[in-house]
ROTIVO-75366 format. One line per field, with one value per residue: x negated, z, y negated of N, C-alpha, C in turn; residue in one letter; residue number from 0. Coordinates in steps of 0.05 Angstrom, whole numbers, padded with zeros to 5 digits. Example, Ala and Ser with C-alpha at 12.3 -4.5 7.8 and 13.67 -1.06 7.14 Angstrom:
! ROTIVO-75366
n_east	-00264/-00257 $
n_up	00156/00142 $
n_north	00114/00045 $
ca_east	-00246/-00273 $
ca_up	00156/00143 $
ca_north	00090/00021 $
c_east	-00264/-00258 $
c_up	00156/00157 $
c_north	00066/-00001 $
residu	A/S $
num	0/1 $
//
This chain:
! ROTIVO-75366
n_east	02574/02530/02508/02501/02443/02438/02397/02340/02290/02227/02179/02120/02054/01993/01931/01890/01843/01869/01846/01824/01861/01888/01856/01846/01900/01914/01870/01883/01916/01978/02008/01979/02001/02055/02123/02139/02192/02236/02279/02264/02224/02151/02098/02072/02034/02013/02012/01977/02010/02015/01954/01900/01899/01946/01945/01952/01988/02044/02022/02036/02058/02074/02115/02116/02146/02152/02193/02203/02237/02220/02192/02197/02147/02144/02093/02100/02087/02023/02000/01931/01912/01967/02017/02054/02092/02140/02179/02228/02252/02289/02316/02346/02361/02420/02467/02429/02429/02461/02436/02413/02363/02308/02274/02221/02180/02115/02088/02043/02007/01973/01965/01936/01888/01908/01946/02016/02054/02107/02156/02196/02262/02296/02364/02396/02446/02475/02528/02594/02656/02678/02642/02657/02671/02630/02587/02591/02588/02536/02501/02507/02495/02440/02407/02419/02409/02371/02334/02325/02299/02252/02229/02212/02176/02134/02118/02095/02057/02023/02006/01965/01931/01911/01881/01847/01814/01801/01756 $
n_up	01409/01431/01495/01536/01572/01646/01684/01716/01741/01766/01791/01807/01827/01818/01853/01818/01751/01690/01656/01694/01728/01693/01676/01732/01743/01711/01730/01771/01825/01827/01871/01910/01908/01901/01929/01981/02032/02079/02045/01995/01968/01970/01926/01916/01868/01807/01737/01674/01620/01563/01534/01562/01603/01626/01581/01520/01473/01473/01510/01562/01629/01686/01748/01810/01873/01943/01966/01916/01876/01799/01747/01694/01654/01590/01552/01511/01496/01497/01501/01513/01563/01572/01559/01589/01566/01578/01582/01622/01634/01670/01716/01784/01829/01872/01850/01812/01781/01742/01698/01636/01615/01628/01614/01625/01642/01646/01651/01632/01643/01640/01680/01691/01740/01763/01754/01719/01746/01721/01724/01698/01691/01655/01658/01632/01623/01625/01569/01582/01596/01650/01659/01666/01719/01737/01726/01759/01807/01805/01801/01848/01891/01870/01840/01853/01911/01923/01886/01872/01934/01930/01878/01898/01947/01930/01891/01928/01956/01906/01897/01943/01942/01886/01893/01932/01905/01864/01867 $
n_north	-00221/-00261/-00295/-00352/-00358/-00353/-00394/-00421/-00458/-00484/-00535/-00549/-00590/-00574/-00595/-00586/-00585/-00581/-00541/-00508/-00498/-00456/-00419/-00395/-00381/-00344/-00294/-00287/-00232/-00218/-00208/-00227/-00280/-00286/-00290/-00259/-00223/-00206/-00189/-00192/-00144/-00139/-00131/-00069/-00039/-00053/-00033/-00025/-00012/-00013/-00041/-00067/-00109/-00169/-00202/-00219/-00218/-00174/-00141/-00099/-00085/-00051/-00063/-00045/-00039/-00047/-00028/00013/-00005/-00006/-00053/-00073/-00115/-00146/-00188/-00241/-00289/-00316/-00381/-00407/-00450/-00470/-00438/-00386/-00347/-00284/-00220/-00188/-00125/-00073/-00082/-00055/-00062/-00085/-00117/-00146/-00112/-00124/-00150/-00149/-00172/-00211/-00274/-00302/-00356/-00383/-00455/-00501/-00567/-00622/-00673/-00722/-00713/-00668/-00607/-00597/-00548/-00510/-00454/-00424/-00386/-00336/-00316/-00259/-00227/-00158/-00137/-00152/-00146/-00171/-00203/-00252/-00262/-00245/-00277/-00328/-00312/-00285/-00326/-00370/-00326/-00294/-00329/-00384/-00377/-00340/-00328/-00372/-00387/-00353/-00372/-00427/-00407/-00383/-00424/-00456/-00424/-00408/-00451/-00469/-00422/-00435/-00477/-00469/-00420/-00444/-00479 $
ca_east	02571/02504/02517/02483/02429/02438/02367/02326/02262/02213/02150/02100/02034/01976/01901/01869/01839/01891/01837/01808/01882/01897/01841/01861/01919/01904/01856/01897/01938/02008/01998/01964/02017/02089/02135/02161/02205/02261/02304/02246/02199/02128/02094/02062/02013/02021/02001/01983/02024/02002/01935/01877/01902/01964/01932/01946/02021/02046/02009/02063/02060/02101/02108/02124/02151/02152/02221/02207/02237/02199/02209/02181/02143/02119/02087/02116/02074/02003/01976/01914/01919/01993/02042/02057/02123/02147/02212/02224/02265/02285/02315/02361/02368/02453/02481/02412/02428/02477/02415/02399/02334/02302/02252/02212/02148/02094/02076/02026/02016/01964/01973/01909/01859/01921/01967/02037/02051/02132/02157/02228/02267/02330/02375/02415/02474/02492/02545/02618/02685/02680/02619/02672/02671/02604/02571/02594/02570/02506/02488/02512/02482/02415/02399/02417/02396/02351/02312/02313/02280/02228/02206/02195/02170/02117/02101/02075/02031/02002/01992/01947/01910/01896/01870/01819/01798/01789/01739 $
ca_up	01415/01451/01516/01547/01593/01675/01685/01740/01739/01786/01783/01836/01813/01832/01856/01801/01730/01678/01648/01714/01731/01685/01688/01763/01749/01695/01739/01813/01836/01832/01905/01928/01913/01894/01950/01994/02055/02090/02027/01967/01972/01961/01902/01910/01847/01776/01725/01651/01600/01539/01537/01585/01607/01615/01569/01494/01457/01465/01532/01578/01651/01707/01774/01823/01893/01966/01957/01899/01851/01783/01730/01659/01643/01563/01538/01484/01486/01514/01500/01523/01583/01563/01569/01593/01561/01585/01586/01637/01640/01692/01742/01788/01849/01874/01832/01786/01762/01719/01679/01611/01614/01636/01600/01648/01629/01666/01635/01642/01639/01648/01693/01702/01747/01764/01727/01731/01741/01718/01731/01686/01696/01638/01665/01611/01634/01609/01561/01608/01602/01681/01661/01675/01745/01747/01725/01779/01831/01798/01798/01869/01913/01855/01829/01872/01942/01926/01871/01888/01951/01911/01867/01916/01969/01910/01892/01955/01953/01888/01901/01964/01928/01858/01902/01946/01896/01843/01887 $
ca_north	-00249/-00271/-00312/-00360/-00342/-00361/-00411/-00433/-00467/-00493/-00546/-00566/-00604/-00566/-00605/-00577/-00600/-00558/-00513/-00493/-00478/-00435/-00397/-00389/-00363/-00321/-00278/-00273/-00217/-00228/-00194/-00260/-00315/-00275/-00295/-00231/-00220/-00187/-00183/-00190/-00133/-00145/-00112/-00038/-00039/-00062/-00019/-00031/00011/-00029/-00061/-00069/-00142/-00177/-00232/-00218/-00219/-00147/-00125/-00088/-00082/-00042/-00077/-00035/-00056/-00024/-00009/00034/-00010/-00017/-00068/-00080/-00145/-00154/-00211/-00247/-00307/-00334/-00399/-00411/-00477/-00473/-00429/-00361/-00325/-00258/-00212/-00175/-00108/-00048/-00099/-00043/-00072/-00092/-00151/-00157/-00091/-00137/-00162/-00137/-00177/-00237/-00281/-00322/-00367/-00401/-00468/-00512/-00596/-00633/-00698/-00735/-00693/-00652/-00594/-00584/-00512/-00503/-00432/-00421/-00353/-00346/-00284/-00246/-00205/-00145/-00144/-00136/-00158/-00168/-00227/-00274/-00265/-00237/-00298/-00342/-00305/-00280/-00355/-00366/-00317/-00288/-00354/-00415/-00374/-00308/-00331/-00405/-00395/-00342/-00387/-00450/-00403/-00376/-00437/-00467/-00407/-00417/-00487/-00457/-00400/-00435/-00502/-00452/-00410/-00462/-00491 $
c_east	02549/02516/02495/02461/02436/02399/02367/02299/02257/02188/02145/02072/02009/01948/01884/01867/01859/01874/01826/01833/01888/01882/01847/01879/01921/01892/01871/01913/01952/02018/02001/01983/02038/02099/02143/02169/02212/02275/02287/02232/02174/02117/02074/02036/02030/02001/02008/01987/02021/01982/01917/01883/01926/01956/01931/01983/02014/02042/02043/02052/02085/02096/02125/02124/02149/02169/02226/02223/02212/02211/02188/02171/02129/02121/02090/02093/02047/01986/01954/01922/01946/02018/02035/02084/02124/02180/02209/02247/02270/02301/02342/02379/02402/02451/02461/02410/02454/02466/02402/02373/02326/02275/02243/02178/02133/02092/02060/02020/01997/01974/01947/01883/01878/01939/01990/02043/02089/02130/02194/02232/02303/02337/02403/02427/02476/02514/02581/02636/02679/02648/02635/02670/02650/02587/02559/02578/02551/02493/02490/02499/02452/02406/02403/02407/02380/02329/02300/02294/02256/02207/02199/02178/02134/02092/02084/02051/02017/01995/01966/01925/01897/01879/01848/01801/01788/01762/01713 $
c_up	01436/01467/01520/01574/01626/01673/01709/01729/01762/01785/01811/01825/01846/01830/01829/01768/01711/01664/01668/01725/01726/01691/01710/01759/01732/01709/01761/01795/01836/01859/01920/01932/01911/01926/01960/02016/02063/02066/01995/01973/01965/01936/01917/01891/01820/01765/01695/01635/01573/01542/01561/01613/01610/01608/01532/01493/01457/01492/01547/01603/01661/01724/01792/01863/01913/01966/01944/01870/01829/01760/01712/01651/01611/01563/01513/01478/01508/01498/01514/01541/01581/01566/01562/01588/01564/01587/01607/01633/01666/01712/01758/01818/01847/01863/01817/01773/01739/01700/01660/01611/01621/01619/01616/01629/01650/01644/01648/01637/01644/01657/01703/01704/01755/01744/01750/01718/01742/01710/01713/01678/01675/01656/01643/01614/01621/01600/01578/01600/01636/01680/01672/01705/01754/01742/01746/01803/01829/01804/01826/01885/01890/01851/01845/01899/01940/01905/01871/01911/01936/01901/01885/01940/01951/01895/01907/01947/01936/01891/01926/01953/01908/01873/01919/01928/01872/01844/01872 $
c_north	-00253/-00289/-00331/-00357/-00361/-00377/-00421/-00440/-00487/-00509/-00549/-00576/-00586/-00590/-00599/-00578/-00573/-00530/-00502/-00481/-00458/-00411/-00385/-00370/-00349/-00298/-00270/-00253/-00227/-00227/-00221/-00274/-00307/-00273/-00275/-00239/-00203/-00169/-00183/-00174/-00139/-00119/-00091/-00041/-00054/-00047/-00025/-00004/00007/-00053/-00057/-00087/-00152/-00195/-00226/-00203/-00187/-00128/-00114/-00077/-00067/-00048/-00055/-00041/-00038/-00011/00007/00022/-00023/-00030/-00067/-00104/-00136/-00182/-00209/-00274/-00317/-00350/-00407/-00444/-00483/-00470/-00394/-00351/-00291/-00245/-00190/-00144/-00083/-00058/-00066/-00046/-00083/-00119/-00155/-00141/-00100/-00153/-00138/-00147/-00196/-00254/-00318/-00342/-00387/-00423/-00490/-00539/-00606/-00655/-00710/-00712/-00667/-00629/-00594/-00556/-00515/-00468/-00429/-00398/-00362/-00313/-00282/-00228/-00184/-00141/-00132/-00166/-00176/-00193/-00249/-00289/-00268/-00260/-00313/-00332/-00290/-00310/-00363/-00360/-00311/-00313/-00377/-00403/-00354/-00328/-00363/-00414/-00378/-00357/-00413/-00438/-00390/-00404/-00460/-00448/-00402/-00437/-00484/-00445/-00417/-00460/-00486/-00444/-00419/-00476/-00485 $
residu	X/X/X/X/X/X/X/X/X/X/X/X/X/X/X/X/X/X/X/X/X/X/X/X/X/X/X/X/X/X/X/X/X/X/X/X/X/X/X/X/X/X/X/X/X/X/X/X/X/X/X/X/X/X/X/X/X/X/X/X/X/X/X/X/X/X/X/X/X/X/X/X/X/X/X/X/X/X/X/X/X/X/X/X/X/X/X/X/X/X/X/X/X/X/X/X/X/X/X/X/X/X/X/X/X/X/X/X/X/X/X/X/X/X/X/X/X/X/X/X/X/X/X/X/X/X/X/X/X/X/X/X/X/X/X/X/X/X/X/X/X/X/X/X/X/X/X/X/X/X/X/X/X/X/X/X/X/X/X/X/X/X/X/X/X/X/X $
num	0/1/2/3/4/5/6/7/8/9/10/11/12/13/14/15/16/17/18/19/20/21/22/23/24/25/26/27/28/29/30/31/32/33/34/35/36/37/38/39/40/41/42/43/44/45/46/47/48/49/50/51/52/53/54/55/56/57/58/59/60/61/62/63/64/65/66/67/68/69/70/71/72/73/74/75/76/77/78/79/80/81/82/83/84/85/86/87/88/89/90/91/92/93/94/95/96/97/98/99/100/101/102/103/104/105/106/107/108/109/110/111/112/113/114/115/116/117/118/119/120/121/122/123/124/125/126/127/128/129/130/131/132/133/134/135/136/137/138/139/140/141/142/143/144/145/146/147/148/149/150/151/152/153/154/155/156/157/158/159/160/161/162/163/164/165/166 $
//
């Protein structure tokens, strides 16, 4: 029986016309604008394991963190000015080592002279009797306070970077 996935998502309206956005963010480092701290490590390298690019259905990335954890991104979907779909795997870290996989996507909006940049993360449990419980407080402390502040603390800082270097 398939569940339903745990979700978060996040918008903020960046300065900038939607195809000069994307572009933008097509080309940065994840380095540049991915939120770190105390308790998020910052990324190490990314390295492509399928493909040249992460920019074409199929590419496969490994993100690798200071901590030493590494995770799996493929792309499943890129529209051009649009949308960005990905799944993620590897997660091993305490309490998100209860994720079979995640499938996150960038998307993109125009609004006038502005885009809106929405950021939406699904989290998919691995299969467990013991989800009952585990749900609740996967959603709790991963999702309403770890990854909640992530993504708003991420997208301040794209909203910074893609508005400089759009320039």
């Amino acid at each position: 029986m398939s569940q339903a996935p745990i979700s978060i998502q996040r918008s903020c309206r960046i300065p900038v016309r939607l195809e000069t956005c994307f572009k933008t963010f097509v080309n940065l480092d994840p380095k540049d604008f991915l939120h770190h701290d105390k308790v998020i490590a910052p990324i190490r390298h990314i390295d492509m394991v399928r493909g040249e690019k992460f920019d074409h259905v199929g590419a496969v990335q490994a993100i690798t963190f200071k901590d030493g954890v590494e995770i799996t991104e493929e792309l499943m979907a890129f529209v051009e000015n649009r949308q960005i779909v990905y799944k993620g795997t590897g997660f091993t870290q305490p309490l998100v080592n209860w994720v079979e996989y995640v499938n996150g996507a960038f998307e993109f909006e125009r609004l006038g002279e502005q885009t809106v940049f929405t950021w939406k993360y699904n989290f998919y449990l691995k299969p467990s009797p013991l989800n009952v419980i585990r749900k609740p407080i996967f959603q709790a402390i991963v999702v309403n306070v770890l990854w909640n502040r992530l993504m708003t603390k991420t997208l301040k800082n794209l909203v910074k970077v893609i508005t400089l270097r759009a320039k």
